[in-house]
C-alpha positions in Angstrom: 0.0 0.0 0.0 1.3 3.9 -0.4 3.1 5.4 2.4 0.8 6.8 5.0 0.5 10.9 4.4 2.1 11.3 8.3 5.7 9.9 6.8 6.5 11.1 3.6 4.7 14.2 3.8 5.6 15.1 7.3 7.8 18.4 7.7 11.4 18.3 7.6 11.8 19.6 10.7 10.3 17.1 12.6 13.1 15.0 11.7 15.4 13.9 14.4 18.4 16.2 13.9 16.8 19.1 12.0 14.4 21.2 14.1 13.2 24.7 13.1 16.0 26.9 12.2 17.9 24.1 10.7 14.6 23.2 9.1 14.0 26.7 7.7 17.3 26.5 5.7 16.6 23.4 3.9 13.5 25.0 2.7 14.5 28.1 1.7 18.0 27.2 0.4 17.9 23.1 -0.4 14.3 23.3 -1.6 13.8 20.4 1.1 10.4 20.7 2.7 8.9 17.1 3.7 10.6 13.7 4.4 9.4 12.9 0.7 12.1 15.6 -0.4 14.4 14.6 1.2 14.6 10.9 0.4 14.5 12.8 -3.5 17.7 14.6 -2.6 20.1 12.7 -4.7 23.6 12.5 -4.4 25.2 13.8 -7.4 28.8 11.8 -6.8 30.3 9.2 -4.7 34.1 8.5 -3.3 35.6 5.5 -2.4 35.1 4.7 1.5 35.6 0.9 1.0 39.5 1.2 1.9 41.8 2.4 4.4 44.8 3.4 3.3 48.2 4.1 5.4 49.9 7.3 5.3 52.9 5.7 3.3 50.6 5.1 0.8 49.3 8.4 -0.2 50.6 10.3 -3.6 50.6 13.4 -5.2 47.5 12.0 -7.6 45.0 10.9 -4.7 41.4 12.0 -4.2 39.5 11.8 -1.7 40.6 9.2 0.7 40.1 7.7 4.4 43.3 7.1 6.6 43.3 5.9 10.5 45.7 6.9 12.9 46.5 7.4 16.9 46.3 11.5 18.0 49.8 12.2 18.4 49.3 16.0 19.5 47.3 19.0 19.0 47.9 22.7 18.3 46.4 26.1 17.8 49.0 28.0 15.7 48.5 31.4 14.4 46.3 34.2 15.4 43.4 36.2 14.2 42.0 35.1 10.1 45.1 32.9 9.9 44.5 30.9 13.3 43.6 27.2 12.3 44.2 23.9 14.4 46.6 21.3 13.6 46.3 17.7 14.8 49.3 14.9 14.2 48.0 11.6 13.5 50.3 8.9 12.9 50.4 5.0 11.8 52.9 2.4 11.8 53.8 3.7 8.0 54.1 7.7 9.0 53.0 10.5 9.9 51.0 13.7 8.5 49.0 16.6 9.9 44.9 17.3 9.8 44.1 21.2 9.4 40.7 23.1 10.5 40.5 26.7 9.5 36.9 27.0 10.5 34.9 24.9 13.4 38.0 24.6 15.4 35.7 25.1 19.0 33.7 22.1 17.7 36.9 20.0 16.7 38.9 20.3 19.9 35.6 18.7 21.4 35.8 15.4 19.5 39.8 15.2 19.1 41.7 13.2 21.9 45.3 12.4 22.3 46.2 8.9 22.3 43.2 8.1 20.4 42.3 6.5 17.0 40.6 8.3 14.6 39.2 7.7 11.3 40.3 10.9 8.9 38.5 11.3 5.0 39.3 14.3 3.3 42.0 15.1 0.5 45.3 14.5 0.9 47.4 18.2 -0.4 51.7 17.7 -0.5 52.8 20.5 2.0 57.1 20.9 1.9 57.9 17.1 2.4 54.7 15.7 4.1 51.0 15.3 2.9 47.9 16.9 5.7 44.5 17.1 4.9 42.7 20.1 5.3 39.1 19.8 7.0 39.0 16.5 7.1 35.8 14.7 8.1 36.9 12.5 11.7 35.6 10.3 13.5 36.6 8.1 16.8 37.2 4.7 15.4 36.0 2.6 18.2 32.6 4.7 18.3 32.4 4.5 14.5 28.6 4.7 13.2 28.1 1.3 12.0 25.8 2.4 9.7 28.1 4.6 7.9 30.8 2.1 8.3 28.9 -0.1 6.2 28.7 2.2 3.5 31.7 1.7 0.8 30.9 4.9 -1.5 30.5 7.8 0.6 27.6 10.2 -1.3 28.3 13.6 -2.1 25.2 15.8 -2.1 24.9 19.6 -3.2 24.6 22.3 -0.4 25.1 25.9 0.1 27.0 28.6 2.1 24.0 29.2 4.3 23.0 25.4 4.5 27.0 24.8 5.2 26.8 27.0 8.0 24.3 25.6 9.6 26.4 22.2 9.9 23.9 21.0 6.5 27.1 20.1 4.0 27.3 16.8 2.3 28.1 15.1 5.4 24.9 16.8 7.3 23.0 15.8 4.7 24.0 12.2 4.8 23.5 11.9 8.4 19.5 13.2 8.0 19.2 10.5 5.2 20.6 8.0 7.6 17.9 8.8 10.4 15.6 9.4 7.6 16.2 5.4 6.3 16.2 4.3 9.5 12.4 5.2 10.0 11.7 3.6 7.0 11.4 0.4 8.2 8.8 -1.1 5.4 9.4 -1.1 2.0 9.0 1.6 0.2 5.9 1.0 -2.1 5.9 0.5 -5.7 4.1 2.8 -7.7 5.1 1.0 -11.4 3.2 -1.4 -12.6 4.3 -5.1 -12.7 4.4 -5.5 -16.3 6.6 -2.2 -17.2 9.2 -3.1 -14.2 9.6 -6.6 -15.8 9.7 -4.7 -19.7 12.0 -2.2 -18.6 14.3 -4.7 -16.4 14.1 -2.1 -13.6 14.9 -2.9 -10.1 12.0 -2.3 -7.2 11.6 1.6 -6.4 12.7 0.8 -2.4 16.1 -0.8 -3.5 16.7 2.1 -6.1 16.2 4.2 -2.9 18.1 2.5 -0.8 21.2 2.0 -3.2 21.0 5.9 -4.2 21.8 6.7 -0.7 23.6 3.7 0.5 25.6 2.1 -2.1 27.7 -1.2 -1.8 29.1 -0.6 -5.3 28.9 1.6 -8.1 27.7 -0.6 -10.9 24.3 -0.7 -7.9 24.0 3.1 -8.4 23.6 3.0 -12.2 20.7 0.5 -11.2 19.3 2.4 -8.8 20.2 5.7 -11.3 18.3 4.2 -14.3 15.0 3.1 -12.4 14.3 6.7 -10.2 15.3 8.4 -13.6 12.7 6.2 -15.8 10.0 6.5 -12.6 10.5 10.7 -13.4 10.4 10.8 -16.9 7.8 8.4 -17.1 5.9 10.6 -14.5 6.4 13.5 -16.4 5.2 12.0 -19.9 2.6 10.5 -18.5 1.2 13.8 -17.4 1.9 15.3 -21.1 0.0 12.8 -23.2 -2.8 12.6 -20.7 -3.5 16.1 -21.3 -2.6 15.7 -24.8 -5.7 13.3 -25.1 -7.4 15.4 -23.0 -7.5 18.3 -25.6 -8.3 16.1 -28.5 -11.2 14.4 -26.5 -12.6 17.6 -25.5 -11.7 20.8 -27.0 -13.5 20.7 -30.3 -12.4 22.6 -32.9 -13.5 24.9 -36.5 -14.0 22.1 -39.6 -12.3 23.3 -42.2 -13.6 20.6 -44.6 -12.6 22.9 -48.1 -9.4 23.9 -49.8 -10.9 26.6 -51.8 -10.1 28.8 -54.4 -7.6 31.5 -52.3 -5.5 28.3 -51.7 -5.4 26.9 -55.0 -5.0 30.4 -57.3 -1.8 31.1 -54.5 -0.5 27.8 -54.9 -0.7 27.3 -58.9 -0.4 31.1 -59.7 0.9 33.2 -57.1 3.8 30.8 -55.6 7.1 32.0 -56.9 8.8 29.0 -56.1 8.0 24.8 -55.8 7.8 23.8 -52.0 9.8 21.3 -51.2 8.8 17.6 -50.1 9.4 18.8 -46.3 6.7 22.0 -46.7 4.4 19.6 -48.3 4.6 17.2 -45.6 4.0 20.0 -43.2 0.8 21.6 -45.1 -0.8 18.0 -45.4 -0.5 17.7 -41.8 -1.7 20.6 -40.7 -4.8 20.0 -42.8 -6.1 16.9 -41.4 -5.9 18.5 -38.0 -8.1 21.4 -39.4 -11.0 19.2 -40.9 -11.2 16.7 -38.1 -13.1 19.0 -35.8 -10.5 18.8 -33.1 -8.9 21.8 -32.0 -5.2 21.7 -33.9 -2.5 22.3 -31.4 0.6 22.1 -33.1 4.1 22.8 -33.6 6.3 23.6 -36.5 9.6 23.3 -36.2 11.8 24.7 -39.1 15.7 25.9 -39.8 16.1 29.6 -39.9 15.0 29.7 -44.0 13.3 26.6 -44.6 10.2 28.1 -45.4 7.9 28.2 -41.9 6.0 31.4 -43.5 4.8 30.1 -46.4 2.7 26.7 -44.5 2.1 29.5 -42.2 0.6 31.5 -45.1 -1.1 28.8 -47.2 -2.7 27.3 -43.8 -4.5 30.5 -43.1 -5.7 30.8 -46.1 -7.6 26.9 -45.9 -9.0 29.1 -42.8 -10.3 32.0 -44.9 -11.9 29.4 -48.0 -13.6 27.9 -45.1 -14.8 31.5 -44.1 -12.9 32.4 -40.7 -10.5 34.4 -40.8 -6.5 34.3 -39.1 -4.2 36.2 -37.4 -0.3 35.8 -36.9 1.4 37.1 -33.8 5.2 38.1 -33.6 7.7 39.3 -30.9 8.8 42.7 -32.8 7.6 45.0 -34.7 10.1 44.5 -37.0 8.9 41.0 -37.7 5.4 42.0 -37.7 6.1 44.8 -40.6 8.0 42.5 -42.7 5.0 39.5 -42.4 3.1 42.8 -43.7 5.1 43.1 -46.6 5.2 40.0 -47.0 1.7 38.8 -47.4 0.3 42.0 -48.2 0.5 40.5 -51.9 -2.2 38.6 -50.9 -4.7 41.7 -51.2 -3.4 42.1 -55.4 -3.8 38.8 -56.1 -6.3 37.3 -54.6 -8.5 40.0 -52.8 -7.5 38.9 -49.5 -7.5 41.7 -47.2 -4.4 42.2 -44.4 -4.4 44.2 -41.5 -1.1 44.8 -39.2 -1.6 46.0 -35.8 1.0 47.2 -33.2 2.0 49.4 -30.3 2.7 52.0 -33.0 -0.2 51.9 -35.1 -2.5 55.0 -35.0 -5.7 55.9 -33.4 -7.4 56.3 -36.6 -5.8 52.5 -37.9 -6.8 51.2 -35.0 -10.5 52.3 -35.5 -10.8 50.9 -38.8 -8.9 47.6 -38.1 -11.7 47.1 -35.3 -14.3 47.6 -37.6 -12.9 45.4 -40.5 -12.3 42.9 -37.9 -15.7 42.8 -36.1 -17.8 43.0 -39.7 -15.3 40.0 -41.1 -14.1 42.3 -44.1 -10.6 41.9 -42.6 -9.2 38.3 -43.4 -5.6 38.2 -41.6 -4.0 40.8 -39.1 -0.8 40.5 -38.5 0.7 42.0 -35.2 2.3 42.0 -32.4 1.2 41.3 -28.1 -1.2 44.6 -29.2 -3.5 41.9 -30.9 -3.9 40.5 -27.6 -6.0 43.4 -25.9 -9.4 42.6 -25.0 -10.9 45.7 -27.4 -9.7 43.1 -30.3 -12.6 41.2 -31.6 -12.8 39.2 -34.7 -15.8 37.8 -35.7 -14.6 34.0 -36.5 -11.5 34.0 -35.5 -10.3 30.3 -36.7 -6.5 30.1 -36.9 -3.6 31.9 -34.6 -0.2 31.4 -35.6 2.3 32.1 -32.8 5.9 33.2 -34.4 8.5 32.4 -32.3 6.2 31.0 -29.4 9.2 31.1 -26.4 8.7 34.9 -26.4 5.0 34.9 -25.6 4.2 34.0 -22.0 1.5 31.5 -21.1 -0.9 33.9 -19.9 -0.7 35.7 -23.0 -1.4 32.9 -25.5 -4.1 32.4 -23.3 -5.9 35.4 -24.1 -6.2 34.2 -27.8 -8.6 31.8 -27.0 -11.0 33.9 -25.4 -11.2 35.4 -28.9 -13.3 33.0 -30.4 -16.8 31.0 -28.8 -14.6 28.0 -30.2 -10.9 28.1 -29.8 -9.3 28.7 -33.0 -6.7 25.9 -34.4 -3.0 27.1 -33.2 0.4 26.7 -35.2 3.2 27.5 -33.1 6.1 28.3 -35.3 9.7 28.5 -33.7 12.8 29.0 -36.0 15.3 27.3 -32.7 15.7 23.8 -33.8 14.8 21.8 -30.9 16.7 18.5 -29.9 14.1 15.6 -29.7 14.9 15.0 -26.3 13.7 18.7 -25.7 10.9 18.4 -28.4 9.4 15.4 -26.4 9.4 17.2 -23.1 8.3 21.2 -23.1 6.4 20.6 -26.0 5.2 16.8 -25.2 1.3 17.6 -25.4 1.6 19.2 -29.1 2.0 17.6 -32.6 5.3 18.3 -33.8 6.1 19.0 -37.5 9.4 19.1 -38.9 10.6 20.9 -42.0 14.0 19.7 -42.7 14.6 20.5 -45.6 16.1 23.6 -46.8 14.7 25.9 -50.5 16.5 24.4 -53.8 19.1 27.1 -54.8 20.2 28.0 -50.9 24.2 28.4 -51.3 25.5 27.2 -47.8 26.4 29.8 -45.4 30.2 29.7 -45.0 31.0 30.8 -41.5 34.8 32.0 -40.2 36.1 32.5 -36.6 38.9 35.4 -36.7 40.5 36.6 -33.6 41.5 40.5 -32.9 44.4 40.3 -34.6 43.0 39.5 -37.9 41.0 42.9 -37.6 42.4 44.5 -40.7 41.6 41.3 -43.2 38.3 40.9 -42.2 37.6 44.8 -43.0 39.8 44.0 -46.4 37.2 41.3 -47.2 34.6 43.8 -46.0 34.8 46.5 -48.4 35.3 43.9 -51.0 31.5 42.5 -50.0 30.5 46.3 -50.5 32.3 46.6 -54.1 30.6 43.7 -54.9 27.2 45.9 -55.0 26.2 43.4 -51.4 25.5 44.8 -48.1 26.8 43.9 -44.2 25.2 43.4 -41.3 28.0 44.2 -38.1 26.3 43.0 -34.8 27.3 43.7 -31.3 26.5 41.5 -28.2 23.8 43.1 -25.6 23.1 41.5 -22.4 20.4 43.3 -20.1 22.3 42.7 -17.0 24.8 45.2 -18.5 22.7 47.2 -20.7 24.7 50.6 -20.3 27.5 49.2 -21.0 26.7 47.3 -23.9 25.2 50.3 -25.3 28.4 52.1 -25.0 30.0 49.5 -27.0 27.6 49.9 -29.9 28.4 53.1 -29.8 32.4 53.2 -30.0 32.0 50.8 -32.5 29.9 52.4 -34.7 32.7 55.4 -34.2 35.7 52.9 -35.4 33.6 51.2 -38.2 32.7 55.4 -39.4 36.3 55.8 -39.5 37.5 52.5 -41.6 34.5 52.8 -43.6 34.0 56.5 -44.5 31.4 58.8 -46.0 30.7 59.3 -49.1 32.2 56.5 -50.0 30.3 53.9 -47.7 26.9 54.6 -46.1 26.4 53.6 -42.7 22.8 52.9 -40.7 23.0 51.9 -36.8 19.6 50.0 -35.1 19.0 49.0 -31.3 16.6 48.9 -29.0 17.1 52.4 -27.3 15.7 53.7 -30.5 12.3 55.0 -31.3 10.3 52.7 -32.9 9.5 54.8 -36.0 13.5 55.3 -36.2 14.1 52.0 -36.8 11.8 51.0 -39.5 13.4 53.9 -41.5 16.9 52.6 -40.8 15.7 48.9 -41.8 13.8 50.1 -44.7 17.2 52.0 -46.1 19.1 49.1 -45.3 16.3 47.0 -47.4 16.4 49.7 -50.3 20.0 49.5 -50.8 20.7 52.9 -49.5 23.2 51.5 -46.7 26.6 49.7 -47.1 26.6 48.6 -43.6 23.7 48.4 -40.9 25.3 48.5 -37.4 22.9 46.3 -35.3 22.1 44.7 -32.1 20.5 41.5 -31.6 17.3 43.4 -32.4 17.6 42.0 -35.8 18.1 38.5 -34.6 14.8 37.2 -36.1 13.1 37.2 -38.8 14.8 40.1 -41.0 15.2 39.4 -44.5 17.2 41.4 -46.7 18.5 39.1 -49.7 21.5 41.4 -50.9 22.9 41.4 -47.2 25.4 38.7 -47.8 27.8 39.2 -45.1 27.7 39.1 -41.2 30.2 40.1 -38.9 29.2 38.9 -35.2 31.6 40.8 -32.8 33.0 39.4 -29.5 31.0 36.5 -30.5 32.2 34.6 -27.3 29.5 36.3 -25.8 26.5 34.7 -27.4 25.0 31.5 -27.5 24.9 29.0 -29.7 20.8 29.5 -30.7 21.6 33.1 -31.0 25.0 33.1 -32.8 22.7 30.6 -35.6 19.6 33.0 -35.3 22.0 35.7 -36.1 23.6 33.9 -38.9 20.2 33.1 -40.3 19.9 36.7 -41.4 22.1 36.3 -44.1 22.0 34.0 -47.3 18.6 34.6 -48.3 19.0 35.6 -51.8 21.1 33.0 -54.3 24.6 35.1 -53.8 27.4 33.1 -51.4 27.6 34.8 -48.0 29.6 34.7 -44.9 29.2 34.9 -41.5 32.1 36.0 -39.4 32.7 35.5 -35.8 35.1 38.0 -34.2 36.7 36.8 -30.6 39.2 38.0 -28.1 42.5 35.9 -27.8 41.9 34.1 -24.7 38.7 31.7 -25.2 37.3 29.1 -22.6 36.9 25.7 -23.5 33.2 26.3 -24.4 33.6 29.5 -25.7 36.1 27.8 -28.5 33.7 24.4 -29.3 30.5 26.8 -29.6 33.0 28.5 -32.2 33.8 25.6 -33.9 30.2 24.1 -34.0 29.4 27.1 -36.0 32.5 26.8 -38.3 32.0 23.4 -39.1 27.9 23.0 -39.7 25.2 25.2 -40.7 22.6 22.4 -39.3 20.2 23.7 -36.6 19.3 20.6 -35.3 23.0 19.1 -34.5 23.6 22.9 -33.4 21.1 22.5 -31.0 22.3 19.3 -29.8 25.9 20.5 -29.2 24.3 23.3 -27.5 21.7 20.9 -25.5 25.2 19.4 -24.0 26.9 22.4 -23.2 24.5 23.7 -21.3 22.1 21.7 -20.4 18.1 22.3 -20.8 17.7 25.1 -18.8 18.4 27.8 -21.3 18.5 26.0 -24.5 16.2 28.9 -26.5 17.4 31.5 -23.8 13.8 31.3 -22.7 12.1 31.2 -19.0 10.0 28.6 -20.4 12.9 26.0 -20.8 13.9 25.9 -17.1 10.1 25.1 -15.8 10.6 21.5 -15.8 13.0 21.1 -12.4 14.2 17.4 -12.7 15.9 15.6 -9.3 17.7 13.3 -11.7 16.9 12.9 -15.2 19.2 14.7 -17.2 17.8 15.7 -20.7 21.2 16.5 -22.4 22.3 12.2 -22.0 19.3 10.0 -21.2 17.5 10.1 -24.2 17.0 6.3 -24.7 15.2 6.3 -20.7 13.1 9.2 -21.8 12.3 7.6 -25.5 11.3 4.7 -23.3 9.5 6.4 -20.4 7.2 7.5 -23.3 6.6 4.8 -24.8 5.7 3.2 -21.5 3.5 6.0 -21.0 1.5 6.2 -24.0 0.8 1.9 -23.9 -0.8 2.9 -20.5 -3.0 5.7 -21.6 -4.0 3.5 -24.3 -4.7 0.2 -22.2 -6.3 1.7 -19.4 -6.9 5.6 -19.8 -8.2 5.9 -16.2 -5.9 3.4 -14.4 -8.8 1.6 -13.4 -7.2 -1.7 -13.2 -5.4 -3.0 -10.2 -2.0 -3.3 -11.0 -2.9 0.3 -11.9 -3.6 1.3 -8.5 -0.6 2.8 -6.2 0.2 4.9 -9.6 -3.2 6.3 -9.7 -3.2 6.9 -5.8 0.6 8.5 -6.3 -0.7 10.8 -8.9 -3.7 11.7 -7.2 -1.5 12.7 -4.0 1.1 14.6 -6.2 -2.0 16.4 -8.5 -1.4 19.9 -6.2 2.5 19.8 -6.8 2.6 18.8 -10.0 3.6 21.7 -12.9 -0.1 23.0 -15.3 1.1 21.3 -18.1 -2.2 22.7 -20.3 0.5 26.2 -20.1 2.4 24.7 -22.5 0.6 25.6 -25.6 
């Protein structure tokens, strides 16, 4: 049966050894609030505790390791921050010193001469002789025989404040040993039968028990694999039951006709054959139209694969079925070029386009709400302004989401309050997403994939130059420029040091005036201290040809397209990620000219710094970018987004286990499928565990 509620989900305090203020700490610094959280509090190493070693023995190249020896004296030496306490301990193979900077009142309590004493710590070569500085000690013939059972001593994370409050690894450790010790019945299962046996898992109490009290390490990748599985299945489950959820429930517009605006666009208008990926795509997105489900999906698509267009010729299968569709950006700048882009649509076709944003004018404003509200306007294109309440559509039956990571959740909310039946949704994001990733923030949605890039795209070549290379990469420069092509020069900005980063755009934009000069070169400058209004004109000069060289910051990371621009010069690109330094690069190469991206660095690179170079050197592919970046990092800021760190895993790591979470979900959906209400009893402790962690557990229906 499941633990009863007064164990698990008693207070951490009421542990013996914890109490209130110690108990306050592990909440607010540890995140450790009940029993439950603490038997979740994972080691995230081990050292080896199975040997003791004589003093003889010890090298320059040890670790952490355990020596016993008789208390041959003890000292206080120094005074004021540099007093510390020495202790001589000695075997029948040597001699070598034990050091306390810090808890020295508490150590001259426990130490004894004549004694023996068990010393772990790690060993540092002093002059001729090894010591150990803050050891952990112990009096061997009072040794906890507990802990002297355990041959790989855990390591768990702490902090300063936790520390000080005597709650570092070893603290920790001995609250998990009282902890264990009231666990005196097995810690229930919560799997079912038939996936532990699938799986070849071990039972949830020994992975508990081996986590926290290994005999060997080859026990701990056991133990490792089954709480990691037991998470992600958890997690998956939770995803695809809501997943079903939607398509049981939220009933959607039938667009049951592709009419004549789709057909003229595609067999007159198009400029260009899709390829076999956009076609995929388009087909997809269909059927999820005309099945009378709401469509809930994502598209996932290389910077220039296309995204747009599906975007484009989807909301148009919306207006032959008479609703009309909106797209929603994160700039302005975005916004106004989807205006330009499918305002073509109102020539050829009669389809009428409306583009709404912070700047637009009262009078626009006025007659966009009344186009909207009579159905006269077919598509508005915007940005969050589209989201106020006084914005009424009268059948509103598709949103597209541009760029979805930079709309929050209350936000996309709003859209659906726009229509008595919530419009389909196509969430379009131009950050390849590893699977691993794909399967996890965006685990409720149908995912479609366009991986395949326009016939006639030259491959971007990309170069990493350091400081010193300064005057060839202006050399190849001004040889872009003769060429009749233009240059994009982008500086970092980071809002934590916003000042400053605007006063390096600024002396740059003074050297770049002097090595490129008027008349001869023409020179624009964009970034987000400007007026709105200020930077569409720059951006529309830049797009006219009327500028050599548009000095930018990462305000132009997405979604600007300016085919002559055929050159990009990134500077102290150590400072960006791997998503953005690909967003940025993404900007150029969209006419059929060969173009560049250049990554300027300082001398002195750290280790990441120099692979995230060479990842962009060596492929223009988003998706293995992603992955290299998915390593380095980890998931937390893949997309640079608050939405990537919502998921707070105790174990699973999404950057290495992707076969447990490929399996987790497959475990997951067979259970949805074979009993959808875990009804059945082998069913039954999972359906009481979920129950009990309901209030805890994340709103997965956010993800949207």
């Amino acid at each position: 049966m499941p633990y009863p509620k007064h164990i698990l989900n008693t207070e951490i305090e009421y542990l013996k050894g914890v109490g209130p203020a110690r108990g306050a700490v592990l909440k607010k610094y540890l995140e450790i609030f009940t029993f439950s959280d603490l038997l979740n509090y994972f080691p995230f190493r081990y050292v080896d505790r199975s040997r003791i070693y004589q003093i003889s023995e010890i090298d320059s190249d040890a670790a952490y390791i355990q020596v016993k020896g008789v208390v041959t004296s003890i000292a206080e030496v120094g005074s004021g921050k540099g007093k510390r306490l020495i202790a001589r301990i000695k075997d029948n193979s040597g001699s070598m010193e034990l050091v306390w900077f810090k808890g020295q009142k508490w150590i001259k309590k426990i130490l004894q001469v004549g004694y023996e004493f068990l010393a772990f710590g790690k060993p540092t070569r002093f002059k001729s002789s090894y010591n150990m500085v803050h050891p952990e000690i112990e009096l061997f013939a009072e040794r906890d025989e507990r802990k002297a059972q355990v041959k790989f001593q855990p390591v768990y994370s702490s902090s300063e404040k936790a520390v000080a409050k005597g709650l570092d690894s070893k603290g920790i450790f001995k609250l998990q040993i009282e902890l264990h010790s009231k666990l005196s019945e097995k810690i229930p299962e919560i799997l079912p039968a038939a996936l532990i046996h699938q799986f070849k898992l071990i039972s949830r109490d020994e992975a508990y028990r081996i986590i926290h009290f290994p005999a060997d390490l080859a026990e701990v990748e056991k133990a490792r694999n089954r709480l990691k599985f037991e998470e992600l299945f958890i997690l998956q489950y939770e995803l695809l039951k809501y997943k079903q959820h939607r398509k049981n429930y939220y009933k959607g517009h039938v667009f049951s006709t592709v009419g004549d605006h789709f057909n003229k666009f595609y067999q007159d208008v198009l400029p260009f054959e899709l390829t076999n990926a956009q076609k995929k795509v388009i087909k997809e997105i269909r059927l999820d139209m005309k099945s009378g489900k709401q469509m809930n999906r994502l598209l996932q698509g290389d910077v220039g694969s296309g995204k747009t267009i599906v975007a484009l010729m989807s909301m148009l299968i919306a207006i032959d079925n008479g609703f009309q569709a909106l797209i929603i950006a994160p700039t302005e700048i975005l916004a106004n070029q989807h205006f330009q882009n499918i305002g073509i649509l109102k020539t050829h076709l009669g389809v009428n386009v409306g583009l709404l944003t912070g700047s637009s004018k009262t009078a626009v404003r006025k007659q966009i709400d009344e186009d909207l509200r009579s159905g006269e306007l077919h598509i508005l294109i915007g940005t969050h302004a589209l989201l106020e309440e006084k914005v009424v559509f009268k059948n509103l039956g598709l949103a597209v989401i541009d760029e979805q990571h930079r709309f929050g959740v209350a936000q996309r909310a709003r859209l659906w309050a726009k229509s008595a039946t919530p419009p389909h949704v196509l969430v379009m994001t131009a950050t390849p997403i590893p699977r691993t990733l794909a399967m996890t923030f965006y685990g409720d949605l149908d995912v479609s994939v366009i991986d395949e890039m326009p016939p006639g795209r030259k491959e971007i070549i990309t170069r990493h130059y350091f400081e010193k290379s300064r005057l060839a990469v202006q050399g190849s420069i001004k040889k872009i420029i003769k060429q009749g092509m233009q240059v994009y020069i982008v500086y970092p900005l980071i809002q934590e040091s916003e000042k400053l980063d605007y006063q390096n755009l600024m002396d740059g934009y003074d050297i770049i005036s002097r090595d490129f000069p008027r008349p001869e070169y023409q020179l624009g400058i964009v970034h987000g201290k400007m007026k709105s209004e200020d930077k569409e004109l720059e951006m529309a000069r830049f797009k006219k040809g009327e500028l050599h060289i548009l000095v930018s910051t990462t305000v132009i990371e997405v979604g600007v397209d300016v085919p002559n621009a055929t050159a990009m010069v990134i500077e102290s690109a150590e400072r960006f990620g791997l998503s953005q330094l690909h967003q940025l690069r993404g900007r150029v190469g969209r006419g059929g000219n060969q173009s560049y991206c250049i990554l300027m660095t300082g001398n002195k690179l750290t280790h990441e710094a120099r692979t995230r170079m060479e990842t962009m050197v060596s492929t223009n592919d988003g998706f293995k970018i992603a992955e290299v970046d998915l390593n380095l990092r980890g998931p937390g800021d893949l997309a640079g987004t608050q939405q990537s760190g919502l998921i707070n895993f105790r174990i699973a790591n999404l950057a290495t286990d992707h076969s447990i979470l490929k399996a987790a979900r497959l475990a997951a959906s067979y259970l949805i499928d074979s009993d959808p209400e875990l009804g059945k009893e082998e069913n039954k402790n999972l359906r009481i565990f979920l129950s009990d962690q309901a209030k805890n557990q994340f709103d997965w229906s956010s993800i949207s």
